[in-house]
C-alpha positions in Angstrom: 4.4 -111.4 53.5 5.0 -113.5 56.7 4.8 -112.0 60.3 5.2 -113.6 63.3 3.1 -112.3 65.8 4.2 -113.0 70.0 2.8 -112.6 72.9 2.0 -114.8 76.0 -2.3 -114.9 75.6 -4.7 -115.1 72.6 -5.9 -111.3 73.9 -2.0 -109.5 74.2 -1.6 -110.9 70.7 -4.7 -110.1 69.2 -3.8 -106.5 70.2 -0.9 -106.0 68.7 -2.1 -107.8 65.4 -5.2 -105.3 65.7 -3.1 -102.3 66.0 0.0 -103.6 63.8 -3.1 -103.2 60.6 -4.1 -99.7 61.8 -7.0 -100.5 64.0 -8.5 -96.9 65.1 -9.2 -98.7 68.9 -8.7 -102.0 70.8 -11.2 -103.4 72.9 -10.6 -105.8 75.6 -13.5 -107.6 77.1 -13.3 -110.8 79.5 -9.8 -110.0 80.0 -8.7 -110.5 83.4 -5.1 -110.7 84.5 -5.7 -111.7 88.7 -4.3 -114.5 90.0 -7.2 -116.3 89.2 -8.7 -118.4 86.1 -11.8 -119.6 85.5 -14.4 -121.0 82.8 -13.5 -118.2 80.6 -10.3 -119.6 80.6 -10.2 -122.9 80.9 -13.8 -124.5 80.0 -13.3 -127.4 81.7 -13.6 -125.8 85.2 -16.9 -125.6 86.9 -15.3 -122.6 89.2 -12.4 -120.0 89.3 -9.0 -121.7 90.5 -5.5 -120.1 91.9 -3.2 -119.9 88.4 -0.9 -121.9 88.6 3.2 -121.0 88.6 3.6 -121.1 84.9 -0.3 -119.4 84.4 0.3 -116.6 86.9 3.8 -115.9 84.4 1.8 -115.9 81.3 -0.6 -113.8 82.5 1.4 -110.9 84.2 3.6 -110.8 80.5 0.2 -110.4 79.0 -0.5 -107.7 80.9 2.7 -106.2 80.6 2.7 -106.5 76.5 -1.0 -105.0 76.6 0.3 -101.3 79.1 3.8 -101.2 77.0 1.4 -101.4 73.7 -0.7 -98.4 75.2 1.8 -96.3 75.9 3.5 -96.4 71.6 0.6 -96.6 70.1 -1.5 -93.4 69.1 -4.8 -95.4 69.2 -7.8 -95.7 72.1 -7.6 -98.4 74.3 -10.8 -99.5 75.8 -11.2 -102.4 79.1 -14.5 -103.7 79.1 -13.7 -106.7 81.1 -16.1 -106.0 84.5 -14.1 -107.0 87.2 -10.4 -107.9 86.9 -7.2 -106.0 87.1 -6.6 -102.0 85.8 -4.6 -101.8 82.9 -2.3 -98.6 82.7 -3.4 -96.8 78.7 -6.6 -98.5 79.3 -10.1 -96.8 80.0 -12.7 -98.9 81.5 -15.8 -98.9 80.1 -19.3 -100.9 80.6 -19.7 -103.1 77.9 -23.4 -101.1 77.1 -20.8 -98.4 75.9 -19.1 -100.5 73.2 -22.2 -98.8 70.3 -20.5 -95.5 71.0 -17.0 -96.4 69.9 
C-alpha cells in the first residue's frame, strides 16, 4: 500500500500520519504558528525573524490542517509548545505533564 500524506509543515503532517494509524493522542511540542520563525525553524538563524510572505502561508495552512484534524478525530490533542499560538481541539499542557499521557 501507497499513501500520500499532505500537509504544509513536517508537524501538520506528522499528525495526520499519527492519527491516520490509530494513535490514542497527538502531541505537539515546539510548534508555533506566529508570525515568527526562529532556530527551531530554520537552524541557520542566530535569532527569531518576521516569516516571510510564502512562510507566513505555510504556517497559517498548518495550523488550519492541525484545528480541522481536532475537530474529526475522536483522539486527545495535547500543545506542549510553551509560547506560541492556541490551537482550537488542542489542550495546552507543560511539557513536565507529557509522563501522564
Amino acid at each position: 500500500m501507497f499513501t500520500i500524506f499532505g500537509g504544509f509543515t513536517d508537524g501538520d503532517r506528522a499528525a495526520i500520519i499519527s492519527a491516520t494509524f490509530g494513535a490514542s493522542s497527538v502531541i505537539l511540542a515546539g510548534m508555533d504558528f506566529g508570525e515568527y520563525v526562529g532556530r527551531y525553524s530554520k537552524p541557520f538563524l542566530v535569532q527569531e525573524v518576521k516569516a516571510d510572505s510564502r512562510k507566513a502561508i505555510k504556517l497559517k495552512w498548518g495550523k488550519r490542517i492541525l484545528e480541522i484534524l481536532a475537530e474529526r478525530e475522536r483522539i486527545r490533542f495535547f500543545n506542549a509548545t510553551s509560547n506560541g499560538e492556541e490551537l482550537k481541539g488542542y489542550k495546552r499542557i507543560h511539557i513536565n505533564e507529557l509522563g501522564g499521557i
